[in-house]
C-alpha positions in Angstrom: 0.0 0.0 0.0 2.6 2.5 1.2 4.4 1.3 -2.5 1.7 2.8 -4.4 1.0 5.2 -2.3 4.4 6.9 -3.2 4.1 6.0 -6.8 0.7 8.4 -6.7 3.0 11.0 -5.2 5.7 10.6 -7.6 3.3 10.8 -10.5 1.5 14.1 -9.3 4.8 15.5 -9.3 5.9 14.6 -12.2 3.1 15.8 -13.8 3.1 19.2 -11.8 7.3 19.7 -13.0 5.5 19.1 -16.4 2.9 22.0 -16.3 4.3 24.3 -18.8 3.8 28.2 -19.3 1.8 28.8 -22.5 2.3 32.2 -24.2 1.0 33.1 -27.7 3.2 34.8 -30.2 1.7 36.9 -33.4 3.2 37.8 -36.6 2.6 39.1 -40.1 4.8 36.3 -42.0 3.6 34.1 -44.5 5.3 31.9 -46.8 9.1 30.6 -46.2 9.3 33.1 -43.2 6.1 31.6 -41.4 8.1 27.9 -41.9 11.7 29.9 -40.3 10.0 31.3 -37.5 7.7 27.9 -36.6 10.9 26.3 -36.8 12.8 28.8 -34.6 9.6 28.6 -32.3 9.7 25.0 -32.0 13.5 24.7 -31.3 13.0 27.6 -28.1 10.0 25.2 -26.7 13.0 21.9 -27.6 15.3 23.8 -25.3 13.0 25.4 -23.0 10.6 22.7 -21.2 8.7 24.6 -18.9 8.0 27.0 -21.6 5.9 26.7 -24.3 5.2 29.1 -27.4 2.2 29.6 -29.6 3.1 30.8 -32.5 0.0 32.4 -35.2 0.4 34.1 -38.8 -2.3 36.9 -38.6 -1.8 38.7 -42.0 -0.6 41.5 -43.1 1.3 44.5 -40.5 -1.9 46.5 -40.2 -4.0 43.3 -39.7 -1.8 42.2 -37.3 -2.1 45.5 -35.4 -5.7 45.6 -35.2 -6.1 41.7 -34.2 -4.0 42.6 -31.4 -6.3 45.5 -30.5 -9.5 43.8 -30.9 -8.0 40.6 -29.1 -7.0 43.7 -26.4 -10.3 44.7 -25.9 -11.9 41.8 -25.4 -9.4 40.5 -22.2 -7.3 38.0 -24.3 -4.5 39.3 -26.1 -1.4 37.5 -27.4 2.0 38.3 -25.2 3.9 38.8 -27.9 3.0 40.9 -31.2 5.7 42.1 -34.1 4.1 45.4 -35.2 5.9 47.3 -38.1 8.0 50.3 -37.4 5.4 52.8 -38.4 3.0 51.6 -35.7 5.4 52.2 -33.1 3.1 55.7 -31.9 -0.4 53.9 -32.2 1.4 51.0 -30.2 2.2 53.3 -27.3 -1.2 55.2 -27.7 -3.0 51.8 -27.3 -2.4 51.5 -23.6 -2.7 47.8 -24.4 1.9 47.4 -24.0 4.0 47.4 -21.3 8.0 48.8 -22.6 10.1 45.6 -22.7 13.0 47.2 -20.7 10.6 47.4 -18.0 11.5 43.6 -17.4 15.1 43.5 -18.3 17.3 43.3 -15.2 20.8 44.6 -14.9 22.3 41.1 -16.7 19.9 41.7 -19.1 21.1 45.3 -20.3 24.2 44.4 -21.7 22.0 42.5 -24.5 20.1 45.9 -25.1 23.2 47.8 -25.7 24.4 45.1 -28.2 21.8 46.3 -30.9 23.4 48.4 -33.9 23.4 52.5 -33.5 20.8 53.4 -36.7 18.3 50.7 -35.3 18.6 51.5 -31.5 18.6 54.8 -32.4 14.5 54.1 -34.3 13.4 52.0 -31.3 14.5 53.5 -28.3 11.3 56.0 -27.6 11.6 58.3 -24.8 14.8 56.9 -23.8 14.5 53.4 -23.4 13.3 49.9 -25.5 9.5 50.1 -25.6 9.7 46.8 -27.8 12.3 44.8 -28.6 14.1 45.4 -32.4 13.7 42.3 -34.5 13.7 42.2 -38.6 15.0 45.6 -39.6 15.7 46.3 -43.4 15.8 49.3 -45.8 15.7 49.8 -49.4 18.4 49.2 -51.6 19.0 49.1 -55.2 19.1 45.6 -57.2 20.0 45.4 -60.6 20.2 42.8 -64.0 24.5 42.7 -64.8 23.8 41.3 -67.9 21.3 43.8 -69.1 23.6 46.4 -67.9 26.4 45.1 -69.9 24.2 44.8 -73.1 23.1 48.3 -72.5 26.8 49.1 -72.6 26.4 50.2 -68.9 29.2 49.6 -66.0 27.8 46.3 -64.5 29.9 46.9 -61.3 28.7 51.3 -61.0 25.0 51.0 -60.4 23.2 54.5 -60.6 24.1 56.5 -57.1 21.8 59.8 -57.6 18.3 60.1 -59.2 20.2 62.0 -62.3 22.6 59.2 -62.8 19.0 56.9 -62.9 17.8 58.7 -65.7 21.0 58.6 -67.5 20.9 54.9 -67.4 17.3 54.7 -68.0 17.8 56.5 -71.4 20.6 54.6 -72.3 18.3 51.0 -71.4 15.4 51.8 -73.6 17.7 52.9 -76.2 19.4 50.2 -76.6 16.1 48.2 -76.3 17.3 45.5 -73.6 14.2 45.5 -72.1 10.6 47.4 -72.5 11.0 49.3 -69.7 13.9 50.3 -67.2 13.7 50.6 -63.1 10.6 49.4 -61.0 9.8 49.9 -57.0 6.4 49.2 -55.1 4.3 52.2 -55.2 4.2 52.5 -51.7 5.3 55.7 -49.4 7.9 53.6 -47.5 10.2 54.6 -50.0 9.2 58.3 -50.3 10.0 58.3 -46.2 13.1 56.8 -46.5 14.0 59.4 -49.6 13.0 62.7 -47.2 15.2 61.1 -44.8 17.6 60.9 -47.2 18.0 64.5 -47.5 18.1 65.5 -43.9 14.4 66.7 -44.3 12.0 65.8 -41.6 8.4 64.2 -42.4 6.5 65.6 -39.1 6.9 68.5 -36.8 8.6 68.7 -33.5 11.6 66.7 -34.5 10.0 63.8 -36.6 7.0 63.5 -33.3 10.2 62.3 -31.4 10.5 65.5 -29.1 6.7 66.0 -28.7 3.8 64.6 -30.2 3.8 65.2 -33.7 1.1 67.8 -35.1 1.6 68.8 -38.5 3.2 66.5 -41.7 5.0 67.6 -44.2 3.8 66.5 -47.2 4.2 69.3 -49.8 7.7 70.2 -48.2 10.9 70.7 -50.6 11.9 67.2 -50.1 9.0 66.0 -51.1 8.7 67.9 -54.3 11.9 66.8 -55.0 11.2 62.9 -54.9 7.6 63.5 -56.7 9.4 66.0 -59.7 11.9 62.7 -60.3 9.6 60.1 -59.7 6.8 62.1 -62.6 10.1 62.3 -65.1 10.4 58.6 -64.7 6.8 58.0 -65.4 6.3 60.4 -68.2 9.6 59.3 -70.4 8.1 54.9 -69.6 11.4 54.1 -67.8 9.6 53.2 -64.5 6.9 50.3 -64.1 4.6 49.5 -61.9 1.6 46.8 -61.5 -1.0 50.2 -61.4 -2.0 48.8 -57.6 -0.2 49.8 -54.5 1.7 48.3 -52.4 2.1 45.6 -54.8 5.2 43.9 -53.6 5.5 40.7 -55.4 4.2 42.5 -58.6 7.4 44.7 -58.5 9.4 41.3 -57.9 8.3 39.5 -60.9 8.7 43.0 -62.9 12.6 42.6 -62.1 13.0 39.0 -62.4 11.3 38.7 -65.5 13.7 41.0 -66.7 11.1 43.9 -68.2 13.2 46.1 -66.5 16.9 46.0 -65.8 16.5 48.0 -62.2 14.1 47.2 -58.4 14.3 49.1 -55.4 13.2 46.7 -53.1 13.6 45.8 -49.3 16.9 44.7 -48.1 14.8 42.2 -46.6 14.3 39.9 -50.1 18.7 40.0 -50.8 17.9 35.9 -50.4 14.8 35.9 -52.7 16.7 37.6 -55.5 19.8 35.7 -55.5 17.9 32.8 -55.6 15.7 34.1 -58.4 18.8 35.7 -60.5 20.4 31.6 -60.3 17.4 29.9 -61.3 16.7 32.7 -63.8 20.2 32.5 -65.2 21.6 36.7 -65.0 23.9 38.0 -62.7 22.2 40.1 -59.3 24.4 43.7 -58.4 22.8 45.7 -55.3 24.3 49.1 -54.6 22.9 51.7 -52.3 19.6 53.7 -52.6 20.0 56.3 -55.1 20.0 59.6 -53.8 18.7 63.0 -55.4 21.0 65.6 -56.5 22.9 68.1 -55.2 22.3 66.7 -51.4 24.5 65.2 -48.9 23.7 61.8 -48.4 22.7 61.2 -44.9 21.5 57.6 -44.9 18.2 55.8 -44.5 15.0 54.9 -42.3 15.2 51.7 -40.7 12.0 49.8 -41.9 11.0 46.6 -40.4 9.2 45.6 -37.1 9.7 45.0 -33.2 8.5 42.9 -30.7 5.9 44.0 -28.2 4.5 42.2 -24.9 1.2 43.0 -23.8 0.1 44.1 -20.5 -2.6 42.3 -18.0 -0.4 38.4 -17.8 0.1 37.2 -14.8 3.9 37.6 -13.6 4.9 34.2 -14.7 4.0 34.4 -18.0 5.4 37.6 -18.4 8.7 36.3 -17.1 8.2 33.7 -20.0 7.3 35.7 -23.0 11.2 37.8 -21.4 12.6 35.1 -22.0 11.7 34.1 -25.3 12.2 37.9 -26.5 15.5 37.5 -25.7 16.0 33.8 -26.7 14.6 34.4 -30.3 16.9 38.1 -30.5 20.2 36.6 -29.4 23.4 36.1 -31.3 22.7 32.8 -32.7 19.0 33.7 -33.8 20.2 37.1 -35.8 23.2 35.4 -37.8 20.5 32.5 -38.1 17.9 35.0 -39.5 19.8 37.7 -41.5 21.2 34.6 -43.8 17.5 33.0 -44.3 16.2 36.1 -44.9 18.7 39.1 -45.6 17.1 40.7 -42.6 20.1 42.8 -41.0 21.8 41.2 -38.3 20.5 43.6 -35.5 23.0 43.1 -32.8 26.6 44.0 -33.1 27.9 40.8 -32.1 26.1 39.5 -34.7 27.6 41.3 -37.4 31.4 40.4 -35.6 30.2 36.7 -36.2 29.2 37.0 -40.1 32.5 39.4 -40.2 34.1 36.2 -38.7 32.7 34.1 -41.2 33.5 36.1 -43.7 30.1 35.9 -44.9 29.7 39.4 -47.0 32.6 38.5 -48.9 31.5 35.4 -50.1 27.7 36.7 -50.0 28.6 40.6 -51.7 24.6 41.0 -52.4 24.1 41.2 -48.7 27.3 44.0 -48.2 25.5 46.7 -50.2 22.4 46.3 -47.7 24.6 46.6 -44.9 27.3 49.6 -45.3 24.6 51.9 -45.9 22.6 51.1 -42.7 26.1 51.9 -40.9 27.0 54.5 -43.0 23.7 56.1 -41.8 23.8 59.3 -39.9 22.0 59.2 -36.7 19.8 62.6 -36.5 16.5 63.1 -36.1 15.5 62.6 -40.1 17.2 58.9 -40.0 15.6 58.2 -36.9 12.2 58.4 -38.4 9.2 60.1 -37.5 6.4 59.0 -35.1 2.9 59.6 -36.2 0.0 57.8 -34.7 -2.3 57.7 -38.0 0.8 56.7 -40.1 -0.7 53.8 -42.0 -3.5 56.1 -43.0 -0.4 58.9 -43.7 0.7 56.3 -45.8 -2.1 55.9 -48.0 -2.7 59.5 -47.9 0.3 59.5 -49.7 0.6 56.8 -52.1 -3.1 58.3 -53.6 -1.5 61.6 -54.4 1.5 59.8 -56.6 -1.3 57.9 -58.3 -3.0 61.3 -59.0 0.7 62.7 -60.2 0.7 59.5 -63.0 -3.1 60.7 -63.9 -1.6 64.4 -64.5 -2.6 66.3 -61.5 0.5 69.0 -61.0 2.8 67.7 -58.3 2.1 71.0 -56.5 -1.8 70.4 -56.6 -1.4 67.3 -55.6 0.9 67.1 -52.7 -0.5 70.2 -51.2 -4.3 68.4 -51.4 -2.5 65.5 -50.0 -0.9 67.4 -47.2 -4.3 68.9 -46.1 -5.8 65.3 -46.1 -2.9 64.2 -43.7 -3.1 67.2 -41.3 -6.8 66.8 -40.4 -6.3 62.6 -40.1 -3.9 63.5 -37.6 -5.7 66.3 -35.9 -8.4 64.0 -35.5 -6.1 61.2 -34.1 -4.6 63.2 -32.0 -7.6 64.3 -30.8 -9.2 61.1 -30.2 -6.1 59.9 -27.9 -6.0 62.8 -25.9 
């Protein structure tokens, strides 16, 4: 009797030591990132028994945002949700986050100030980690070598400034290597990261990063500047688009089907397009984002997504979804992830291992990417601006380029556009306050 009385025991404690934490995990990859990250998520709950991680595609950024609202509102959020850069303001706004450096203790700091300057310089908000910096990217330039050799162009001196673009454009459809000659999303990621280029500020009161932001500047000089270019382009056929926005993949397959010789695309696809320029048989260059004239080049916006962890878990859970932040972000994870996905390598030890390696010599797609994040000046412009409406900003936006391709004068049509996006953030700012 006493015999099976201590086998009862032993089971009841076995199966108590086996009671795991369960915390939920939400992100906006599909495809082969959804299969990295299950993978990633499954080795953490491998190594970590007491822990175990949920892990749930919910769409795009902005539907991933809004789940986590909803799920907010209704008492069961997710403890962990990647939310793109640009919905770092509404994220705070929310009330539904606690900052992640809350929870770090004084072990855990040293791992905070291992994160590059240009991205700790986007994601630390009022002084400290508010969500923890995870796929970070900006826009570079990719290019066909073969069709720049055909075109009787330098296949290793890509186009630097918006002039030297047109230059080459002319001398593409000339030459008649391919029907049209440079494509990019039509999205207003890249107009950001172009007024950034410039030194030029998108929002008052320091980019929204001194106080909260109240006015956008969307008919500024910058701004004409990008729009003037982007209309030459359109007008002479060099650049092509899919005529919807945001269209991503269309822009892609553009470029790899070789209808046009030049992409600006995310840093984030380097993988995608060396893979596509092997199977598709033509040499892949990438060189920096090219700059407009005349300026000083003072770098780019770091693009991308953080991790958040929401508030209202009990402590132990908490604890948990710490320790997976950390976990997924370390060393190991960011060399793991920058080479499956061309992600940047966040942390600096990470970029000491890969230098180790000798990875971007034997990978030279991925170096392009890379030296101009670091070559980046870190100002207010680079850091990026906080807005709490920015996803409607953004569409505010893309609709008055669309209007600039259907003829509407560039001045007409940004200043319109700039009225639109100063009473959507009146009225944002109103409703938070």
């Amino acid at each position: 009797m006493r015999g099976l009385v201590w086998l009862l025991v032993a089971l009841l404690g076995l199966a108590f030591a086996q009671e795991k934490v369960q915390i939920t995990f939400w992100h906006a990859f599909g495809g082969g990132r959804k299969a990295f990250i299950d993978r990633m998520v499954e080795d953490f709950n491998f190594t970590h028994p007491n822990i175990e991680v949920k892990v749930e595609f919910k769409g795009s950024y902005r539907d991933t945002l809004n789940a986590a609202i909803l799920a907010a509102r209704q008492g069961n959020p997710p403890h962990i949700i990647q939310i793109f850069e640009i919905g770092s303001q509404l994220a705070l706004d929310s009330g539904i986050f606690v900052p992640f450096e809350d929870f770090v203790r004084d072990e855990d700091f040293a791992r905070l100030d291992d994160f590059i300057e240009p991205v700790a310089n986007y994601y630390r908000i009022g002084g400290k980690f508010n969500s923890l910096p995870w796929n970070s990217s900006n826009p570079i330039l990719y290019y066909n070598k073969d069709l720049f050799r055909k075109a009787g162009l330098d296949p290793e001196n890509p186009p630097k400034t918006y002039g030297e673009v047109l230059a080459a454009c002319e001398r593409i459809i000339s030459s008649g290597v391919a029907p049209k000659c440079i494509t990019w999303p039509l999205h207003s990621w890249f107009v950001e990261q172009w007024v950034a280029m410039q030194g030029a500020l998108l929002a008052n009161n320091e980019n929204g990063r001194a106080d909260r932001a109240t006015d956008v500047f969307v008919n500024s000089e910058a701004m004409q500047r990008i729009m003037n270019w982007w209309k030459e382009l359109w007008d002479k056929g060099y650049y092509a688009y899919t005529g919807k926005p945001e269209d991503w993949d269309g822009s892609n397959q553009i470029f790899i089907s070789q209808q046009a010789p030049m992409l600006i695309t995310s840093t984030s696809d380097v993988t995608f397009h060396q893979t596509a320029a092997f199977e598709n048989g033509y040499e892949l260059g990438t060189g920096f984002l090219p700059a407009p004239d005349g300026i000083e080049r003072n770098g780019v916006v770091v693009g991308g997504a953080s991790l958040w962890m929401t508030r209202g878990h009990p402590e132990e859970e908490m604890e948990a979804a710490k320790t997976f932040l950390l976990w997924f972000t370390n060393t190991e994870n960011m060399v793991r992830w920058h080479k499956g996905t061309g992600y940047f390598p966040v942390r600096k030890s990470a970029v000491d291992v890969l230098e180790f390696q000798q990875w971007f010599e034997r990978n030279p797609a991925y170096r392009a990417a890379f030296d101009q994040l670091l070559q980046t000046k870190v100002n207010r412009a680079t850091q990026g601006a906080l807005i709490g409406p920015f996803p409607e900003i953004r569409t505010i936006i893309e609709e008055a380029v669309q209007r600039i391709f259907d003829g509407v004068p560039v001045d007409q049509a940004l200043n319109e556009a700039d009225a639109r996006a100063d009473r959507a953030l009146e009225q944002y700012n109103r409703s938070v306050e």
